[in-house]
C-alpha positions as CSV (number, residue, x, y, z in Angstrom):
1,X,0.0,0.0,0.0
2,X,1.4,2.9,-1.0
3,X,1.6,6.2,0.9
4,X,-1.1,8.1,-0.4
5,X,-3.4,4.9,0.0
6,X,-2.7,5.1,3.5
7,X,-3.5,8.7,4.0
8,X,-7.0,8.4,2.1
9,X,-7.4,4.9,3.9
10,X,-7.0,7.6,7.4
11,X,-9.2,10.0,6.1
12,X,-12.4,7.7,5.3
13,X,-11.7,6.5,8.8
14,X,-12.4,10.3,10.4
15,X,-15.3,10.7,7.6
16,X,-12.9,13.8,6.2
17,X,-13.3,13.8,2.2
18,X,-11.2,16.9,1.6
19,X,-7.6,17.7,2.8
20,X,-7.7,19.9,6.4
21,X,-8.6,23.8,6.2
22,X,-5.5,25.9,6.2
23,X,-6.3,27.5,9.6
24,X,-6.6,24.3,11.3
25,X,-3.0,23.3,9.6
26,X,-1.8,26.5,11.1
27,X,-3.5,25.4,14.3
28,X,-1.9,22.5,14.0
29,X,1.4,23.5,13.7
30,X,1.6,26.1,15.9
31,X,1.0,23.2,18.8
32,X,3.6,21.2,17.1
33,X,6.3,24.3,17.2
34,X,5.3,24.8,21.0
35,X,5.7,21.1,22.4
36,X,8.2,20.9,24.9
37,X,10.2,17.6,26.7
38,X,9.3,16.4,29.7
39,X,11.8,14.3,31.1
40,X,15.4,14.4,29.9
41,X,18.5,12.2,31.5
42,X,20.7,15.1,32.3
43,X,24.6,14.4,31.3
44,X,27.9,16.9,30.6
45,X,29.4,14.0,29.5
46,X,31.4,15.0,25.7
47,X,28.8,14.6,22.9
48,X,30.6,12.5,21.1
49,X,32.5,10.5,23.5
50,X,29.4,9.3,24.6
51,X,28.1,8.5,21.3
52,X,31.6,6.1,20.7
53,X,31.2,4.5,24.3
54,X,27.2,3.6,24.0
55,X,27.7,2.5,21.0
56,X,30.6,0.1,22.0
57,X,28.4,-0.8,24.6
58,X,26.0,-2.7,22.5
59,X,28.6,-4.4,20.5
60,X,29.5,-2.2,18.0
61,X,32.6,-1.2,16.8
62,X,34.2,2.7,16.5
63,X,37.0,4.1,14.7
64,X,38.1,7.8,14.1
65,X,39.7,9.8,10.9
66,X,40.8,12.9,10.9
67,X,40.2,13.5,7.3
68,X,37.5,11.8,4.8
69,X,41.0,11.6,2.9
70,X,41.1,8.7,5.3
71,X,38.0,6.9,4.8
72,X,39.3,4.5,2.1
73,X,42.1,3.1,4.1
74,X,40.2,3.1,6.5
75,X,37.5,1.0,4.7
76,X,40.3,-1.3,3.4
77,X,41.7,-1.8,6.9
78,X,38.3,-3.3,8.4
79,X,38.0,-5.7,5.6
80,X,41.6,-6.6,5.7
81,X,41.0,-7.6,9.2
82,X,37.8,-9.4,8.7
83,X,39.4,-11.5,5.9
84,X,36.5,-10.0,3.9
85,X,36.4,-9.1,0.1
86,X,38.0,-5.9,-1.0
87,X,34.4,-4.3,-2.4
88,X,31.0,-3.4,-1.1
89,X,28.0,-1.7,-1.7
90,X,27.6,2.5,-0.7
91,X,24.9,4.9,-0.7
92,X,25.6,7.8,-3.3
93,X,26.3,10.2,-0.9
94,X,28.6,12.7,-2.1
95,X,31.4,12.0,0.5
96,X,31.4,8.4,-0.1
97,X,31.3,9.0,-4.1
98,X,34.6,11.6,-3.8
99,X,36.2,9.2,-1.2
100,X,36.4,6.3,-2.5
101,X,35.9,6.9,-6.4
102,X,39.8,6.5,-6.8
103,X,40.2,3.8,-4.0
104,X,41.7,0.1,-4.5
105,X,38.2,-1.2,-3.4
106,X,35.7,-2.2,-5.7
107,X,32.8,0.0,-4.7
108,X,29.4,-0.2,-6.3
109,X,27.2,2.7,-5.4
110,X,23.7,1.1,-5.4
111,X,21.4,-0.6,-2.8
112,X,22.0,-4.1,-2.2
113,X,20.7,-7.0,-3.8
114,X,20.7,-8.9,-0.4
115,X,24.2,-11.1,-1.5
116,X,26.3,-8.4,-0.3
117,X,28.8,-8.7,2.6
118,X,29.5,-5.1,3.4
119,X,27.5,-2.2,3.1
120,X,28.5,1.9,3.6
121,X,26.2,4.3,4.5
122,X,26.7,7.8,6.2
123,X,24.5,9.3,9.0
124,X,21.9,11.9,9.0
125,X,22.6,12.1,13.3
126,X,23.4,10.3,16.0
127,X,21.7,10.7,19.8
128,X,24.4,11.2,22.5
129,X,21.4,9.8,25.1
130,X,21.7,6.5,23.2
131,X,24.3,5.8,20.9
132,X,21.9,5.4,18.1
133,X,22.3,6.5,14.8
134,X,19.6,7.6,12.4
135,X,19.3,6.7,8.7
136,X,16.6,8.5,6.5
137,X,16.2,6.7,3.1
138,X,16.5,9.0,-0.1
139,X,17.4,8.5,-3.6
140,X,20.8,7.9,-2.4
141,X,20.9,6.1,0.4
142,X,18.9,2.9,0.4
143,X,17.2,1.8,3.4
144,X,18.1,-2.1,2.5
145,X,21.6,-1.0,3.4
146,X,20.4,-0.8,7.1
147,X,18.9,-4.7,7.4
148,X,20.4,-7.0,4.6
149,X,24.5,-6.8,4.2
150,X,26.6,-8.8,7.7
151,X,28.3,-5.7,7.9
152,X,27.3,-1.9,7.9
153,X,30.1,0.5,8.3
154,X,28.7,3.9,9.0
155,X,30.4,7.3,8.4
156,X,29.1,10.1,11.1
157,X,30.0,13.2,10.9
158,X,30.4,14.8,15.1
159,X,28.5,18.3,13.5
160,X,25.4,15.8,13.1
161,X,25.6,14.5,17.3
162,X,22.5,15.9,19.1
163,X,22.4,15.4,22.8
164,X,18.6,13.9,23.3
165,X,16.0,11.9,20.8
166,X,13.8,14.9,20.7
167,X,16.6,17.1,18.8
168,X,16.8,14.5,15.7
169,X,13.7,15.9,14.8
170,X,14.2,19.0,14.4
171,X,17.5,18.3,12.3
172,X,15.4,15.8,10.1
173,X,12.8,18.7,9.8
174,X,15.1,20.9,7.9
175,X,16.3,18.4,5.5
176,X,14.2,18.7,2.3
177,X,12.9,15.3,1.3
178,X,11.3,15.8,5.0
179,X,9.0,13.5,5.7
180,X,10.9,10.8,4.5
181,X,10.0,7.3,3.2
182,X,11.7,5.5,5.8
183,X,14.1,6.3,8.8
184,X,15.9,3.9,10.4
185,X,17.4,4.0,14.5
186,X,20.2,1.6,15.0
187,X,21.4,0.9,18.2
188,X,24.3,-1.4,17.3
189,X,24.0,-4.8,16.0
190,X,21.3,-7.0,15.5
191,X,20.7,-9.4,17.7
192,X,18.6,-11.5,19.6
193,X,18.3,-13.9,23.0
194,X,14.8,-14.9,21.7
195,X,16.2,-19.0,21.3
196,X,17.4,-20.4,24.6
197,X,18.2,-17.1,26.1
198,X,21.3,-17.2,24.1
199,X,22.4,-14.0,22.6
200,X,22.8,-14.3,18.6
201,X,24.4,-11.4,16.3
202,X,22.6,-10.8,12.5
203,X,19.3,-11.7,13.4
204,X,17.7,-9.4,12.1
205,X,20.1,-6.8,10.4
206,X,23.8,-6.7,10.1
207,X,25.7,-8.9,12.7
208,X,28.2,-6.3,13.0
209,X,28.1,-2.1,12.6
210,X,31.3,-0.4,12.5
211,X,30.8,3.2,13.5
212,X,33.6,5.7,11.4
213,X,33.7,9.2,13.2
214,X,34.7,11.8,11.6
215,X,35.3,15.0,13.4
216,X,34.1,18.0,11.3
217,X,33.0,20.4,14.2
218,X,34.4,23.8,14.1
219,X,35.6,23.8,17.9
């Protein structure tokens, strides 16, 4: 069902045949703007040291560059030390495309097929609170990226850290394919206890998601 369908699907539910009136948008909206947090876990812990050690946490993997000059031995490294093929899959993000266009690794820049090992993808944020990092699907960054390769390696940039879930929002809000298809949270691998109580990696998703941080902040 496509999104539209659900929409119209919604409005023969409330018995609403046309679209709202604009003053009740504006109605609307104006409550949205003014909505405020309740509870918030306070912390002064640094933004994006907390990001690397939650993320750890759950099992995932970190590693830093100074420079997205890096990126591609950085890449090569992690598959060099997972005895895994030199290529992947990568969203067409422009960093990725201008990183690793000249690179030893055979990169394909298209979603995956579901037969790939390794799949690269770059952040829209990540939530100090948590750890997690948030994916929104556009023309060039497939959401299958997030669920179907073993292993997602990640780019984050520390300019997109926000400090609490509520502030992805409003970063995501000012992005403009906003509302997205899809968004994905990941809080490190997959994984599940659901058999035995014992705890198995890739059960859903990739069994392993190798964060690359990349400090890009001005301070």
């Amino acid at each position: 069902m496509s999104r539209e369908q659900v929409i119209n699907s919604i409005r023969a539910s409330l018995k609403r045949a046309e679209a709202l009136d604009p003053n009740v948008i504006r109605s609307l909206e104006a409550r949205d703007s003014a909505m405020q947090p309740h509870v918030q876990p306070a912390f002064d812990e640094d933004l994006v040291e907390r990001v690397i050690r939650k993320h750890e946490a759950v099992h995932g993997s970190v590693v830093r560059i100074a420079s997205l000059d890096d990126l591609a031995a950085t890449v090569h490294a992690y598959l060099e030390e997972l005895d895994l093929p030199d290529e992947l899959v990568a969203a067409s993000h422009g960093d990725l495309v201008s990183a690793l266009k000249e690179s030893a690794i055979k990169v394909e820049f298209r979603p995956t097929r579901g037969d790939d090992l390794v799949a690269l993808s770059v952040a829209d944020a990540a939530i100090a609170e948590t750890g997690t990092l948030v994916l929104v699907s556009s023309a060039h960054a497939p959401m299958l990226h997030n669920y179907l390769p073993d292993h997602h390696l990640v780019l984050l940039r520390t300019s997109s850290i926000v400090r609490w879930q509520e502030d992805v929002w409003r970063i995501l809000k000012e992005q403009d394919n906003f509302p997205p298809r899809g968004i994905a949270m990941i809080t490190g691998p997959s994984k599940t206890a659901d058999v035995e109580q014992t705890l198995e990696y890739g059960a859903h998703g990739p069994r392993a998601v190798h964060l690359i941080v990349f400090n890009d902040s001005s301070d």
